[in-house]
C-alpha positions as semicolon CSV with decimal commas, in nm:
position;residue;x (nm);y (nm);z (nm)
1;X;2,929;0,608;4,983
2;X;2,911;0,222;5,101
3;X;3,101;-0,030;4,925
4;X;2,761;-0,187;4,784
5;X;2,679;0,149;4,651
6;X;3,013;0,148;4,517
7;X;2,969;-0,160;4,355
8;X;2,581;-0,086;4,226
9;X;2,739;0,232;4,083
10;X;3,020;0,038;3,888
11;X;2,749;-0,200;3,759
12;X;2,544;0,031;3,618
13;X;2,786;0,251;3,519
14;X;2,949;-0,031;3,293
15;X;2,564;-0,136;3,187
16;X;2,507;0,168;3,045
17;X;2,834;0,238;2,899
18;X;2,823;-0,142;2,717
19;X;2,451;-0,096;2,606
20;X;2,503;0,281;2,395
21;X;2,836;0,107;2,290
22;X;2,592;-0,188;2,147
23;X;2,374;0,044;2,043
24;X;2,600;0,247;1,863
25;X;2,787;-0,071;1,653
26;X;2,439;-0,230;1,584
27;X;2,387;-0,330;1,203
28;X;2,082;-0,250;1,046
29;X;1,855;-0,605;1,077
30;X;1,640;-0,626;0,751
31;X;1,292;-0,550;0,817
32;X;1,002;-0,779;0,830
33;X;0,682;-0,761;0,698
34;X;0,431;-0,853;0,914
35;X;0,157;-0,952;0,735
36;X;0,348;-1,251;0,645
37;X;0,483;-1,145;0,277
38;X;0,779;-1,190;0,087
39;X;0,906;-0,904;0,076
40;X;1,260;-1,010;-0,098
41;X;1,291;-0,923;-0,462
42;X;1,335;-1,241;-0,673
43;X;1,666;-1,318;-0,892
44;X;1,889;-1,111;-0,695
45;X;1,683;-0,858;-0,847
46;X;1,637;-0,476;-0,655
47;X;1,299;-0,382;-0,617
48;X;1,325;-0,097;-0,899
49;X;1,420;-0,345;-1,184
50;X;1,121;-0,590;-1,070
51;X;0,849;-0,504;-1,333
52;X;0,426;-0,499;-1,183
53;X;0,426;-0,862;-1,220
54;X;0,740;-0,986;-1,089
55;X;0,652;-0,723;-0,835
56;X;0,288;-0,896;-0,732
57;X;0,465;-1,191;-0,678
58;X;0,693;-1,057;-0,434
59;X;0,476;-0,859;-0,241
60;X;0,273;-1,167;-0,218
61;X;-0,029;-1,095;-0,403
62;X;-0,020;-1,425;-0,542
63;X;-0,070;-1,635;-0,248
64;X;-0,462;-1,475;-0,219
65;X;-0,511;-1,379;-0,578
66;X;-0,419;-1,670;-0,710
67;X;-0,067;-1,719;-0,979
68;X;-0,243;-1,604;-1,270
69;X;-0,394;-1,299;-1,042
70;X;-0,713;-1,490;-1,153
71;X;-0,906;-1,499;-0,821
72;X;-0,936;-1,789;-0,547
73;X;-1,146;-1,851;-0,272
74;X;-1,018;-1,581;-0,078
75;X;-0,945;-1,328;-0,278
76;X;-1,098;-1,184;-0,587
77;X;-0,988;-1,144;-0,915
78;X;-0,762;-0,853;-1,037
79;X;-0,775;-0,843;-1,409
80;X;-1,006;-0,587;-1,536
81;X;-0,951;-0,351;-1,279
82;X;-0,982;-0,100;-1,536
83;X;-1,366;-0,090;-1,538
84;X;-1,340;-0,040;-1,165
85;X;-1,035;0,238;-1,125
86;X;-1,080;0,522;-1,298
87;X;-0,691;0,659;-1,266
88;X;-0,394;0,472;-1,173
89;X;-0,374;0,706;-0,861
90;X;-0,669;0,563;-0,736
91;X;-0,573;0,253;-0,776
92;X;-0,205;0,342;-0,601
93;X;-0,413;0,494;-0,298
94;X;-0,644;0,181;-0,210
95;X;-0,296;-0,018;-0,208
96;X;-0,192;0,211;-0,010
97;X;-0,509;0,254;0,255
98;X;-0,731;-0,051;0,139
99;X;-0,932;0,005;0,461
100;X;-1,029;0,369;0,379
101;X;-1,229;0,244;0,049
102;X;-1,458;-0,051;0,262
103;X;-1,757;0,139;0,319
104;X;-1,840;0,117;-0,095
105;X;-2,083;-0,092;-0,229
106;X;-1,876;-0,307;-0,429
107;X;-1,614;-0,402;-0,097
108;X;-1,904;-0,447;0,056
109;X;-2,026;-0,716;-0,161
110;X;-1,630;-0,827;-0,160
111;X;-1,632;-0,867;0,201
112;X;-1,929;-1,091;0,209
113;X;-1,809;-1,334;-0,035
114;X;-1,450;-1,354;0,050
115;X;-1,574;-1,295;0,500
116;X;-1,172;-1,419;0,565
117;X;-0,986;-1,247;0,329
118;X;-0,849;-0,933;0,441
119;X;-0,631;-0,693;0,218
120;X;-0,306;-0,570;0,364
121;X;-0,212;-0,223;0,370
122;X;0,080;-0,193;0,188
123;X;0,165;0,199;0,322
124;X;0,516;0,117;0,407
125;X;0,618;0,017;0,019
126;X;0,743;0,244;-0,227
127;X;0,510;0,464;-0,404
128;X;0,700;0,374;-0,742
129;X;0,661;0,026;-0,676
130;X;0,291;0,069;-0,619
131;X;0,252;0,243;-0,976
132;X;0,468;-0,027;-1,120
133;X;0,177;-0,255;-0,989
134;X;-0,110;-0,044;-1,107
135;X;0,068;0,020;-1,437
136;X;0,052;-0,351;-1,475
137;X;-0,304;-0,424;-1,284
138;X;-0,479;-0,171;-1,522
139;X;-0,329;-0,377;-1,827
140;X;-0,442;-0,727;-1,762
């Protein structure tokens, strides 16, 4: 081998070893959620004492639905869901998937009133957090 093969060797030889080292010691980063929710439970709180409400407001179901979950301008209401759901697993699966249930009549109608509000998919939360929600949804 050349010297300048040599040294291109060395380089990566000490690249690699420096990047699984880096990988190795890397902390876990906190994840983001991309849809542009708070995602942090409030009060120092962990996400399985939040109860539904406290819950809504830190998935950020406020900032459509309004603070009193009442309905705004770009989001309708969610109190009397109950007419609407007929099981909390229902309920728990269009959280889940809200794009799955768009082709029903009453989305449809949804979708032309509110044309720029668009419900998140909230697949990446925990399920138990998600009944916590429709526990308290199906109340109100």
């Amino acid at each position: 081998m050349t010297k300048p093969q040599i040294w291109i060797s060395a380089f990566l030889f000490l690249f690699i070893v420096l990047f699984m080292i880096g990988r190795l010691t890397r902390e876990e980063e906190p994840t983001r959620d991309l849809s542009g929710m708070n995602n942090s439970p409030t009060d120092g709180q962990t996400n399985a004492e939040l109860t539904g409400d406290k819950l809504i407001m830190s998935f950020g179901c406020v900032n459509c639905h309004g603070t009193d979950i009442a309905g705004t301008n770009t989001a309708p209401s969610l109190k009397g869901l109950k007419q609407f759901w007929g099981s909390r697993d229902a309920l728990i699966n269009y959280l889940r998937n809200p794009n799955s249930f768009m082709d029903s009549e009453r989305f449809k109608v949804y979708r032309a009133r509110y044309p720029n509000g668009i419900m998140p998919s909230f697949g990446n939360k925990n399920v138990k957090d998600l009944g916590k929600i429709a526990d308290y949804l199906l109340t109100q």
